[in-house]
HTML snippet that shows the backbone in 3Dmol.js (N, CA, C, O; Angstrom):
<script src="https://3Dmol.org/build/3Dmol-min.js"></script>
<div id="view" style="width:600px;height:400px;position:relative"></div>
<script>
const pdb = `
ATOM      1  N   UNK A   1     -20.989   1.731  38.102  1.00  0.00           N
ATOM      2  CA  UNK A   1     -20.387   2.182  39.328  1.00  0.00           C
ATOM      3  C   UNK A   1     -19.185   1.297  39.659  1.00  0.00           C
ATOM      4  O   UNK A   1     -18.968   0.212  39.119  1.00  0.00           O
ATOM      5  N   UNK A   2     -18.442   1.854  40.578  1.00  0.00           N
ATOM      6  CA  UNK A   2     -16.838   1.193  40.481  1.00  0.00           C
ATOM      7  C   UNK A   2     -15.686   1.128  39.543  1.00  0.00           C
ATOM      8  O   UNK A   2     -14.574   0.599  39.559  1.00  0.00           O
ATOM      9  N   UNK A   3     -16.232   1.715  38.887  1.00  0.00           N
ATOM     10  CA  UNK A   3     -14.935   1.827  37.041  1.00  0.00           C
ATOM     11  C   UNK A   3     -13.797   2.739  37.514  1.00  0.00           C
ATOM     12  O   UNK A   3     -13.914   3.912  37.868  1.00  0.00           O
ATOM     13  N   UNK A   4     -12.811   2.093  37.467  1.00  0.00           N
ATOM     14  CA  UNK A   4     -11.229   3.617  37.459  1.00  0.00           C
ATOM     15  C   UNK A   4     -11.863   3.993  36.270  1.00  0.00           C
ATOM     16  O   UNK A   4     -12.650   3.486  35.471  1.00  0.00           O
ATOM     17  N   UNK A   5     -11.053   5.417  36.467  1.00  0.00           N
ATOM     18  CA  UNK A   5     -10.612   5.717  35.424  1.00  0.00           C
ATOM     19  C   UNK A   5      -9.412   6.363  35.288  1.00  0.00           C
ATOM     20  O   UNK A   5      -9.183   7.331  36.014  1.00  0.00           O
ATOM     21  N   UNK A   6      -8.402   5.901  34.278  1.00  0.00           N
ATOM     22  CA  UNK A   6      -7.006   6.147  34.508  1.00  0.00           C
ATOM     23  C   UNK A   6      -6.453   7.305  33.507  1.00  0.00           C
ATOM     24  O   UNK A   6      -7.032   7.347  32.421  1.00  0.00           O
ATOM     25  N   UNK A   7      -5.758   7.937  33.651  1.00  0.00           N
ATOM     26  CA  UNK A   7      -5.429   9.515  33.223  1.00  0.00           C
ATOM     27  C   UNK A   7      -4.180   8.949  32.611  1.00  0.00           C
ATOM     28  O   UNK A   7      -3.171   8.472  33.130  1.00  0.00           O
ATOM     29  N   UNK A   8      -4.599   9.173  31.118  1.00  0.00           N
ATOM     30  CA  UNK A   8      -3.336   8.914  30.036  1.00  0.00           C
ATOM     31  C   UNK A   8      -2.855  10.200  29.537  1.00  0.00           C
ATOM     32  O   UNK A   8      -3.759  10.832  28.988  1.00  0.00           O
ATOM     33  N   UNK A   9      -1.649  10.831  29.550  1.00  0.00           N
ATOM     34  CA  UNK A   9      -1.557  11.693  28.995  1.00  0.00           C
ATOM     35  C   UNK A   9      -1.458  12.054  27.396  1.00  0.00           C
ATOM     36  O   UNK A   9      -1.100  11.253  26.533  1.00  0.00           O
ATOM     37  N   UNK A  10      -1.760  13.117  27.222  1.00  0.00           N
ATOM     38  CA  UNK A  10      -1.505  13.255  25.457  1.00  0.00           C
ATOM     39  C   UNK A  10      -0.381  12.453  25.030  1.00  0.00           C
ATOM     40  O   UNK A  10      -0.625  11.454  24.354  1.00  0.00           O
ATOM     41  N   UNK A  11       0.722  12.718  25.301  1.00  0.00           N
ATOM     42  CA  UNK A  11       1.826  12.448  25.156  1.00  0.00           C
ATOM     43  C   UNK A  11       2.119  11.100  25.243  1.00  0.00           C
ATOM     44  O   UNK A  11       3.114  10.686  24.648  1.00  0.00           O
ATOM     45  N   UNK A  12       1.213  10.110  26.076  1.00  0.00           N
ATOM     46  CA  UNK A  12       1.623   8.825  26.361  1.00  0.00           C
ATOM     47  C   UNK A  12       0.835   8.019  25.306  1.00  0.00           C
ATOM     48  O   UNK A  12       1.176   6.962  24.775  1.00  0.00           O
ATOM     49  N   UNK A  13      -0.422   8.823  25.092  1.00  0.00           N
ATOM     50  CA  UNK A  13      -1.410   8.649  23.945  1.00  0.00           C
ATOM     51  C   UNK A  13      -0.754   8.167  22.583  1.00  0.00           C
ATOM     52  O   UNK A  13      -0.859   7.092  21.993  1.00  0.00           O
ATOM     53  N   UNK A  14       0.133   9.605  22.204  1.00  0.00           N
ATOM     54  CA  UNK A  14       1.014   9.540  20.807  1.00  0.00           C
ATOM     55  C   UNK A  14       1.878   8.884  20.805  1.00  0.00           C
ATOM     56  O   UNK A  14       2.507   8.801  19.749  1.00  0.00           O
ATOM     57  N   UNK A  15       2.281   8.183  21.861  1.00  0.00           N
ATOM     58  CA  UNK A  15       3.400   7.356  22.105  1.00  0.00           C
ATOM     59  C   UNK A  15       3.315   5.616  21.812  1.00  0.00           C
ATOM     60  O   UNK A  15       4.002   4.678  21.406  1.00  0.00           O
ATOM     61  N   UNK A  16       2.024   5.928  22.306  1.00  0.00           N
ATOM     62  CA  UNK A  16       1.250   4.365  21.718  1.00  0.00           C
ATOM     63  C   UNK A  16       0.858   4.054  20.369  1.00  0.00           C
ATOM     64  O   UNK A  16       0.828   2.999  19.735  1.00  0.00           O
ATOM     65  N   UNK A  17       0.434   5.775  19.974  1.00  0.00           N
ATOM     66  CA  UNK A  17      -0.500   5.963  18.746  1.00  0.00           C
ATOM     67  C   UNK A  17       0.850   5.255  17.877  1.00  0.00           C
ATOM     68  O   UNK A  17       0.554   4.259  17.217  1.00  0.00           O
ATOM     69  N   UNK A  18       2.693   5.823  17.825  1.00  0.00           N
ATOM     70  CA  UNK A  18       3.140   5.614  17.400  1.00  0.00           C
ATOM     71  C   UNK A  18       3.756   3.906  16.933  1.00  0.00           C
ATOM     72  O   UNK A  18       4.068   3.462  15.828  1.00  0.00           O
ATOM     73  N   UNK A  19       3.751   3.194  18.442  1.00  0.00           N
ATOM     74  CA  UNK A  19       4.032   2.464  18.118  1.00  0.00           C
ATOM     75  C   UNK A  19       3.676   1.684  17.396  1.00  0.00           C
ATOM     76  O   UNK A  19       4.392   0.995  16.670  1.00  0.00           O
ATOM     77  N   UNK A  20       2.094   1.656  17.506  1.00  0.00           N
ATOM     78  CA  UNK A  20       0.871   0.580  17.139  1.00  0.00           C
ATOM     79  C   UNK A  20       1.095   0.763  15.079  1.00  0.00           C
ATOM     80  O   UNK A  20       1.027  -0.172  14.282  1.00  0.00           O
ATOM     81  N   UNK A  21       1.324   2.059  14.783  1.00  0.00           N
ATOM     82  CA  UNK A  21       1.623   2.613  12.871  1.00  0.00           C
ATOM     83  C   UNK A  21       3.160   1.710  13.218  1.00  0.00           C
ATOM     84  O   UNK A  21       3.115   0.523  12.897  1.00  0.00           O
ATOM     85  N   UNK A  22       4.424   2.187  13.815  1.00  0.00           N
ATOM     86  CA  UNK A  22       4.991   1.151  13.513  1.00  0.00           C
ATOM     87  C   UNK A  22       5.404  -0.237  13.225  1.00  0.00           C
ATOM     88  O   UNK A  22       6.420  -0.678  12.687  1.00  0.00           O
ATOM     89  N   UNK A  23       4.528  -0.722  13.637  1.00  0.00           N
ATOM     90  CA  UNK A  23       4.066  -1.798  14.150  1.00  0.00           C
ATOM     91  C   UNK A  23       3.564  -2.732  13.216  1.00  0.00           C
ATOM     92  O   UNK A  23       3.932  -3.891  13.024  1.00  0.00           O
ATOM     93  N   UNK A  24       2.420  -1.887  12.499  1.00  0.00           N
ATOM     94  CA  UNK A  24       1.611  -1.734  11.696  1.00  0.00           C
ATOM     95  C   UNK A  24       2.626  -1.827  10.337  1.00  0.00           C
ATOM     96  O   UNK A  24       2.647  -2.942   9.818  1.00  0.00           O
ATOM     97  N   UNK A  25       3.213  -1.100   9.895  1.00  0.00           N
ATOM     98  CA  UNK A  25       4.114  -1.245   8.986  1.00  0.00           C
ATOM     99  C   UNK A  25       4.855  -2.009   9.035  1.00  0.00           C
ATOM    100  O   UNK A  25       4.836  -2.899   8.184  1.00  0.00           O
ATOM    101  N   UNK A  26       5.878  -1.998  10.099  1.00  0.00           N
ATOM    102  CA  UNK A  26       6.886  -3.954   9.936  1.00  0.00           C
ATOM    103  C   UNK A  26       6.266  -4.632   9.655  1.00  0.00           C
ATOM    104  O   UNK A  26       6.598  -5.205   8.617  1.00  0.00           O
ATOM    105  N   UNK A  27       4.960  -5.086  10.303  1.00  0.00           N
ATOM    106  CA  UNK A  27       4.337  -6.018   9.618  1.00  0.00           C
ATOM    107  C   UNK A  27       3.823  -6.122   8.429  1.00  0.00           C
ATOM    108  O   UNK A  27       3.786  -7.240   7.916  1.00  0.00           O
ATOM    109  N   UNK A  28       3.340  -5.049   7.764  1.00  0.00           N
ATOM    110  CA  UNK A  28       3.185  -5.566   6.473  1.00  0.00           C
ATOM    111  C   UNK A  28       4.181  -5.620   5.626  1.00  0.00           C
ATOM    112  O   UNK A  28       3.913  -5.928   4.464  1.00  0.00           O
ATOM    113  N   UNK A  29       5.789  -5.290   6.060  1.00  0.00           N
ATOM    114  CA  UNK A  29       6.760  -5.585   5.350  1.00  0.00           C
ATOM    115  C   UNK A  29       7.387  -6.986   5.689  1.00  0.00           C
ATOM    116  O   UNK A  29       7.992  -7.885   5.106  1.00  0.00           O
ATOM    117  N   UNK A  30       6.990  -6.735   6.749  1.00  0.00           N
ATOM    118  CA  UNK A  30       7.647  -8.794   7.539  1.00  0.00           C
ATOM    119  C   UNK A  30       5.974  -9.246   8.057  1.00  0.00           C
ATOM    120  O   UNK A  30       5.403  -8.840   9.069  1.00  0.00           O
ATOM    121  N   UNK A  31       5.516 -10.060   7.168  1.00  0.00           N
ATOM    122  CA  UNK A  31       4.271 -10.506   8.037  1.00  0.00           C
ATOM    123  C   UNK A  31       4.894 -11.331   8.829  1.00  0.00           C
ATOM    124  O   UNK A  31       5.901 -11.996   8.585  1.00  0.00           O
ATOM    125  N   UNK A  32       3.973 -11.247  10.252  1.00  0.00           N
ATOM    126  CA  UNK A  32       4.063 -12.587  11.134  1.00  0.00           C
ATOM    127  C   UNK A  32       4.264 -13.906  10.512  1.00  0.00           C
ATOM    128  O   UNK A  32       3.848 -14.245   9.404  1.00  0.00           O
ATOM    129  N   UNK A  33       5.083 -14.753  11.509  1.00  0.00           N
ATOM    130  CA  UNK A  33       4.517 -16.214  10.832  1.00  0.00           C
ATOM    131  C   UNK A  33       3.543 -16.413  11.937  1.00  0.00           C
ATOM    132  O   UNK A  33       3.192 -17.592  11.892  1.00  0.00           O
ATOM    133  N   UNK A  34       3.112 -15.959  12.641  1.00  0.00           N
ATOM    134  CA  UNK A  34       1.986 -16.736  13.786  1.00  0.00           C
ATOM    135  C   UNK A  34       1.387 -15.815  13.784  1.00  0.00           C
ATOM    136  O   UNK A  34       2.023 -14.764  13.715  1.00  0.00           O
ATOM    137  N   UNK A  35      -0.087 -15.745  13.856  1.00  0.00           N
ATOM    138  CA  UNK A  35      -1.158 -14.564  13.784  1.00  0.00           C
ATOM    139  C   UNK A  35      -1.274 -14.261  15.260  1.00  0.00           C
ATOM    140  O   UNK A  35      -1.188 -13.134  15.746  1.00  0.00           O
ATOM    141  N   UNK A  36      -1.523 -15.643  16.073  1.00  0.00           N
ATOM    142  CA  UNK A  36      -1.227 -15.847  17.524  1.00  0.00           C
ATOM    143  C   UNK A  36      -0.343 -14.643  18.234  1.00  0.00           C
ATOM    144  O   UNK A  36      -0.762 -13.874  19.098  1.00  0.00           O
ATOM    145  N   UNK A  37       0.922 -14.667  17.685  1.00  0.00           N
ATOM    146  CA  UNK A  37       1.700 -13.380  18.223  1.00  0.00           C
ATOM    147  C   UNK A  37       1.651 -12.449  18.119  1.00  0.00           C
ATOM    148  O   UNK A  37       2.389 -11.789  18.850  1.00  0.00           O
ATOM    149  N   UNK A  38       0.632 -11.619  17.011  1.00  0.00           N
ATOM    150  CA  UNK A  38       0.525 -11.026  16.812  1.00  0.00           C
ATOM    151  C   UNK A  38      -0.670  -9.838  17.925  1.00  0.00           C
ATOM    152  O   UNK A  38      -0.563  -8.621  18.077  1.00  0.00           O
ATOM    153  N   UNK A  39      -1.899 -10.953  18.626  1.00  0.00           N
ATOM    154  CA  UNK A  39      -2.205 -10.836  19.585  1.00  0.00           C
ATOM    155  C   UNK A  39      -1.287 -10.277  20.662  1.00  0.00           C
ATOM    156  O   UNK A  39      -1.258  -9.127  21.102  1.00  0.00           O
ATOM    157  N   UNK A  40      -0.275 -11.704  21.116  1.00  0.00           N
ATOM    158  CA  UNK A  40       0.928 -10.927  22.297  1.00  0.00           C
ATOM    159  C   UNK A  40       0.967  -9.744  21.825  1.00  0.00           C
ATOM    160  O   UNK A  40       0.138  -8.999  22.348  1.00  0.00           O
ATOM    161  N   UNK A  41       1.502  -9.357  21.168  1.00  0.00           N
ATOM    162  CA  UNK A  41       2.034  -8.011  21.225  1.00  0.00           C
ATOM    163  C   UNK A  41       1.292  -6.828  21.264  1.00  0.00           C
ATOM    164  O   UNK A  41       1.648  -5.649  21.277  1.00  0.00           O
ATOM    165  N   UNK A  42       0.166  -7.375  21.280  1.00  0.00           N
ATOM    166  CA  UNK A  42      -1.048  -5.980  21.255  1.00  0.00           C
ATOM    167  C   UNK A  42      -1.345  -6.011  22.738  1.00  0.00           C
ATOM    168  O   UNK A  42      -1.856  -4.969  23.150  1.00  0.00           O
ATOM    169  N   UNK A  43      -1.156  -6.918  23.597  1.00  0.00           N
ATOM    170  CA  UNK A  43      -1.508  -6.908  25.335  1.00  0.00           C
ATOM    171  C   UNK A  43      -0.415  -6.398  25.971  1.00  0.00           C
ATOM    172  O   UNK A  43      -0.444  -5.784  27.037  1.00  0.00           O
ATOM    173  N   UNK A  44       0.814  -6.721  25.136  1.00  0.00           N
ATOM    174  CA  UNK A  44       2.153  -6.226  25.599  1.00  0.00           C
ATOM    175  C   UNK A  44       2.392  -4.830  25.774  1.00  0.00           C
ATOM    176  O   UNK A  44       2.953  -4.431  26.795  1.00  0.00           O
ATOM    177  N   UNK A  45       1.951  -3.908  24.708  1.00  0.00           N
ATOM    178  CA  UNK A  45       1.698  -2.803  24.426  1.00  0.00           C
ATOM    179  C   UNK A  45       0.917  -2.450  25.510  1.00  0.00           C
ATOM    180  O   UNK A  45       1.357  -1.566  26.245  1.00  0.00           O
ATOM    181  N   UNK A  46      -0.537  -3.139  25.855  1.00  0.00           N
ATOM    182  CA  UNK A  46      -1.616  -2.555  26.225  1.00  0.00           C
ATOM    183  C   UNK A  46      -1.043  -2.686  27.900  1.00  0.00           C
ATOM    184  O   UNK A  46      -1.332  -1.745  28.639  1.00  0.00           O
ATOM    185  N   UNK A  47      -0.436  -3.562  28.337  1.00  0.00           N
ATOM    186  CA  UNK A  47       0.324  -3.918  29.757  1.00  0.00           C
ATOM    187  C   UNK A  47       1.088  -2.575  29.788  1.00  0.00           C
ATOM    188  O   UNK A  47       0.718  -1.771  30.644  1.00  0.00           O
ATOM    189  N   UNK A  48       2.189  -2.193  28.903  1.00  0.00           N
ATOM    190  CA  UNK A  48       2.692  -1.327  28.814  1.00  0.00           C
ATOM    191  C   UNK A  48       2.358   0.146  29.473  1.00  0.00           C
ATOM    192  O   UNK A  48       2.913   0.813  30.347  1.00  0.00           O
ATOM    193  N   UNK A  49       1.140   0.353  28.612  1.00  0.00           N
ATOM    194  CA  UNK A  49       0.680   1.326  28.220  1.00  0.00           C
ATOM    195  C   UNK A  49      -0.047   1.335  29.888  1.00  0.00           C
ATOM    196  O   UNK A  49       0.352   2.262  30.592  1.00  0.00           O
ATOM    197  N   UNK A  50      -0.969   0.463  30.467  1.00  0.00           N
ATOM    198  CA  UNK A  50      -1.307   0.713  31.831  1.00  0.00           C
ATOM    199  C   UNK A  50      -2.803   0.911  32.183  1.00  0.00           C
ATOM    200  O   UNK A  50      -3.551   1.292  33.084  1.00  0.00           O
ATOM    201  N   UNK A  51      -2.781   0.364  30.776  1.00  0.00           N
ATOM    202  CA  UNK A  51      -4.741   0.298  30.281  1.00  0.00           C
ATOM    203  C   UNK A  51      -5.037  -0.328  28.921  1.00  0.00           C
ATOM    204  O   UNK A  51      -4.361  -1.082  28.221  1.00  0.00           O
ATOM    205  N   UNK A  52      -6.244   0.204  28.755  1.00  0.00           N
ATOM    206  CA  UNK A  52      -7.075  -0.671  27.386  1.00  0.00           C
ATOM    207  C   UNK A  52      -6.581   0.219  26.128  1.00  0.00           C
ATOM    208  O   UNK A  52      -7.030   1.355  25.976  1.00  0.00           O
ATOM    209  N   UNK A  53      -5.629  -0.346  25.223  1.00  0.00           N
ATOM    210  CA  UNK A  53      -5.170   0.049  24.291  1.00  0.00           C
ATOM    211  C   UNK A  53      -6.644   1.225  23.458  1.00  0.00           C
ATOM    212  O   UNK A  53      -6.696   2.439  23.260  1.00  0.00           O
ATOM    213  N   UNK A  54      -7.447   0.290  23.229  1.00  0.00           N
ATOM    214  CA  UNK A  54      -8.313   0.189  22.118  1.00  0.00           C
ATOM    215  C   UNK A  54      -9.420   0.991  23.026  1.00  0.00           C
ATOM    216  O   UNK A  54     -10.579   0.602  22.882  1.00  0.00           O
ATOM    217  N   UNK A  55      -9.190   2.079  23.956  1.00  0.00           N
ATOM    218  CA  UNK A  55     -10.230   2.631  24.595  1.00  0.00           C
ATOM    219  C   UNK A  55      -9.365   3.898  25.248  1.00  0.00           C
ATOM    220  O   UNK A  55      -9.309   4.136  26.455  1.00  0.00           O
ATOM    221  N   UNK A  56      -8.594   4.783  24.026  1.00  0.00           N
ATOM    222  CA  UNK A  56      -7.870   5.891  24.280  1.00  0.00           C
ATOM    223  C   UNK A  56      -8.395   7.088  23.510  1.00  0.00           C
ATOM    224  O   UNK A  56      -7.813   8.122  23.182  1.00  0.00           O
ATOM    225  N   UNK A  57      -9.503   6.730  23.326  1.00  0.00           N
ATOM    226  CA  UNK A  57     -10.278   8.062  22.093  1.00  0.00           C
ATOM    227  C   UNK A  57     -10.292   9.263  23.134  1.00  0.00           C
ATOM    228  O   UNK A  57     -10.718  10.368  22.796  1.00  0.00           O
TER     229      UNK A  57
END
`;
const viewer = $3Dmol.createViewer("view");
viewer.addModel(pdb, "pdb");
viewer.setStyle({}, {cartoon: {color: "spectrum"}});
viewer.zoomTo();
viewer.render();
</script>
């Protein structure tokens, strides 16, 4: 009891979906030098985005 729940649209969905494969690919063409940052950028996204990345099924 008490949980939002926040209304992502399709569209904002695929928008994430996209970045996260791009993302995904630079890096395995440029690995990080810090694994550390690699974190940032997944909260950055998830700040972004206006919720829990990893809880858009």
């Amino acid at each position: 009891m008490g949980q939002v729940i926040q209304f992502v649209s399709k569209s904002e969905r695929e928008r994430i979906r996209l970045i996260q494969e791009a993302r995904a690919i630079y890096d395995s063409i440029f690995p990080p030098a810090d694994p550390a940052g690699e974190r940032q950028d997944t909260a950055t996204i998830s700040r972004a985005a206006g919720s829990d990345v990893g809880n858009l099924a």
